[in-house]
Backbone as numpy.savetxt, mean C-alpha at the origin, in Angstrom:
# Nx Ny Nz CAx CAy CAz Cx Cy Cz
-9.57 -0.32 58.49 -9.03 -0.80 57.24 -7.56 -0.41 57.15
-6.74 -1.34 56.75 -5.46 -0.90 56.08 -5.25 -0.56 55.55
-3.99 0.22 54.33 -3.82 1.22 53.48 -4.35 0.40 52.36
-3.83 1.41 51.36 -4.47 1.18 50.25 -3.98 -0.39 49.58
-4.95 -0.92 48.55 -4.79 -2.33 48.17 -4.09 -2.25 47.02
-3.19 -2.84 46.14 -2.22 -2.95 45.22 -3.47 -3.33 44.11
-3.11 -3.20 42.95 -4.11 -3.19 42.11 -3.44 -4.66 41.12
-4.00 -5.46 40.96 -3.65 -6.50 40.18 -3.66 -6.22 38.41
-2.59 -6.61 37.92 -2.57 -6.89 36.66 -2.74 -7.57 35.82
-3.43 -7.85 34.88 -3.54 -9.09 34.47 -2.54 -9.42 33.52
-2.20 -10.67 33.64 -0.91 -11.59 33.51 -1.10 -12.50 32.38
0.01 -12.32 31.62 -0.48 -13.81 30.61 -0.56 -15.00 30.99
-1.01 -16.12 30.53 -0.35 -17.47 31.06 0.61 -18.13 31.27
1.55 -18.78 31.83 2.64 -19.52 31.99 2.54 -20.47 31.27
1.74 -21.28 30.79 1.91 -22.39 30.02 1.20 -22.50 28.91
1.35 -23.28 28.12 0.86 -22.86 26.85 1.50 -22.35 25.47
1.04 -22.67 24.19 1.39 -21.43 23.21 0.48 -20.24 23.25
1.37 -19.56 22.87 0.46 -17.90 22.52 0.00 -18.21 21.03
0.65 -18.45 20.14 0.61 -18.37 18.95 1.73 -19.44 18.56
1.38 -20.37 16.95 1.93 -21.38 16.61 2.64 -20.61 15.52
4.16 -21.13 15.05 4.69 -20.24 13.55 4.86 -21.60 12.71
4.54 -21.31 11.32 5.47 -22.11 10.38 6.90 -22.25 10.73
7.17 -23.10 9.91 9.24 -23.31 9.77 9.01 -21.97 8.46
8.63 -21.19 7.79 8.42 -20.65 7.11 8.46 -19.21 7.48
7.22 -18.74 8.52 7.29 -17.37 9.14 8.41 -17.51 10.09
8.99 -18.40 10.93 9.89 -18.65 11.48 11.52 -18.01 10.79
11.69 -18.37 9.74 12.45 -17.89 8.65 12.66 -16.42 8.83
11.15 -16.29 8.09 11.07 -14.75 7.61 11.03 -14.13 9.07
10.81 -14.25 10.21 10.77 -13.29 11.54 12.14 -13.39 11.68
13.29 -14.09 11.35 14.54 -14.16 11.61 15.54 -13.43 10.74
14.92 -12.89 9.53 15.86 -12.21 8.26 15.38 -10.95 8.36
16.52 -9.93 8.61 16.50 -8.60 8.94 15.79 -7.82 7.78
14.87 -6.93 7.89 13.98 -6.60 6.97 14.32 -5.30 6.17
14.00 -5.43 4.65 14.73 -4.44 3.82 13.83 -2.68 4.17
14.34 -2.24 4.19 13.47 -0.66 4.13 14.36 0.32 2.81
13.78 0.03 1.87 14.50 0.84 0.81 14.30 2.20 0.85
13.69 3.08 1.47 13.56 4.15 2.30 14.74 4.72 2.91
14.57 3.97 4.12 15.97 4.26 4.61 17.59 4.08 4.00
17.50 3.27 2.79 19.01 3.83 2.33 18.96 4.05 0.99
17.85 4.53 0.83 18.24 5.65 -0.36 17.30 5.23 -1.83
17.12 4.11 -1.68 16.52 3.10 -3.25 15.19 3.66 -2.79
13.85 3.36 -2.21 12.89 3.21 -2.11 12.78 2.35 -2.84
10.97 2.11 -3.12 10.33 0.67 -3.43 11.08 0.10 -4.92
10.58 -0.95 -4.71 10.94 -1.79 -6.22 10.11 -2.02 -6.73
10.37 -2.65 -8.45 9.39 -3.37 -9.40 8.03 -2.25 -9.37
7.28 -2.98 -9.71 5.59 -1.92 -9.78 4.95 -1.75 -8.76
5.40 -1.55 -7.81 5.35 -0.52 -6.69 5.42 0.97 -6.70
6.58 1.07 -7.39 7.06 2.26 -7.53 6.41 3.17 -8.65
5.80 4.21 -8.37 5.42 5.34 -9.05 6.31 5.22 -10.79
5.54 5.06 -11.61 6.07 5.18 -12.86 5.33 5.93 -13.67
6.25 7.53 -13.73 5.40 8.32 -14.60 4.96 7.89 -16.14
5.80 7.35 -16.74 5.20 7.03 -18.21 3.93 6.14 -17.94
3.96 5.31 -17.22 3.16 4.39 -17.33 1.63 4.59 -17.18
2.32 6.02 -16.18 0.70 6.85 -15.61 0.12 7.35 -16.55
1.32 8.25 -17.38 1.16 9.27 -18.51 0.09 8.26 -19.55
0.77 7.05 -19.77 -0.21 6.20 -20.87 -1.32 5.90 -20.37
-1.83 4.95 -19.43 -2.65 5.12 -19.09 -4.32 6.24 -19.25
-3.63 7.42 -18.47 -4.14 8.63 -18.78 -4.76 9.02 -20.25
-3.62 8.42 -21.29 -3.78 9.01 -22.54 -4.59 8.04 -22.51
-4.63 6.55 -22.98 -5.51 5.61 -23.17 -6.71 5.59 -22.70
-7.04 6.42 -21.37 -8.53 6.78 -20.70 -9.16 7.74 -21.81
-8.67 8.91 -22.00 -8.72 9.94 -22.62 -9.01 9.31 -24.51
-8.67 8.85 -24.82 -9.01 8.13 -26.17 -10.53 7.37 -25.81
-10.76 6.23 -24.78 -11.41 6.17 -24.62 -12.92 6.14 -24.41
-12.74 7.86 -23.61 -13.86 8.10 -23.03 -14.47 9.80 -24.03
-13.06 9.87 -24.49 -13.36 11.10 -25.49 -13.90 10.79 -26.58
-14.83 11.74 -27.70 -14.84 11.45 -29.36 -13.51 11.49 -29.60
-13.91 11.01 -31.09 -12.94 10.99 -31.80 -12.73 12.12 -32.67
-11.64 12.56 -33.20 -11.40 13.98 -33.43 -11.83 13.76 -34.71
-12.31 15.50 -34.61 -13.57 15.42 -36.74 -14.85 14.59 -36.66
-15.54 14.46 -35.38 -16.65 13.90 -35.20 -17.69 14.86 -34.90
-17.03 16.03 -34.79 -18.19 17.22 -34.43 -18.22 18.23 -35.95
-18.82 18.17 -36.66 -19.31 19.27 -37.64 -19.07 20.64 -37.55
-18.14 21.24 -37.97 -18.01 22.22 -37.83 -18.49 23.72 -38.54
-19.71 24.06 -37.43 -20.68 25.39 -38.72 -20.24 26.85 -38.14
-20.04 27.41 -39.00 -19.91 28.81 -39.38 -21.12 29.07 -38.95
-22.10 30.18 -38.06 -22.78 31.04 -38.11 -22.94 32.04 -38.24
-23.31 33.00 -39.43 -23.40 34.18 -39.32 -24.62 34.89 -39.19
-24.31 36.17 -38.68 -26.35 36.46 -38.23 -26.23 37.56 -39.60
């Protein structure tokens, strides 16, 4: 036997599409993409972490799921 055998790779096709694009994703794969991260803004609109909004929320659960205050009777026991 001769030396060792080269190991084959498998190869894409030569002809053919791989994949079809809109005139649309075509567009968008061509317009350099924002990372508001990297210069300083981070996300936009309601994306972005908004403490009040959390804060209400929160309160509005809390009304909710709580009584309502002066709904519990309040007794004095003495022995």
């Amino acid at each position: 036997m001769s030396g060792k055998r080269k190991k084959r790779t498998a190869r894409p096709a030569k002809t053919g599409a791989v994949w079809r694009q809109s005139a649309d994703e075509a567009t968008l794969a061509q317009n350099p993409r924002y990372n508001g991260f990297a210069c300083g803004h981070g996300a936009h609109g309601e994306r972005k972490f908004n403490r009040a909004k959390a804060n209400r929320a929160w309160k509005a659960q809390l009304r909710q799921e709580g009584a309502s205050r002066g709904s519990f009777p309040f007794y004095v026991l003495t022995a």
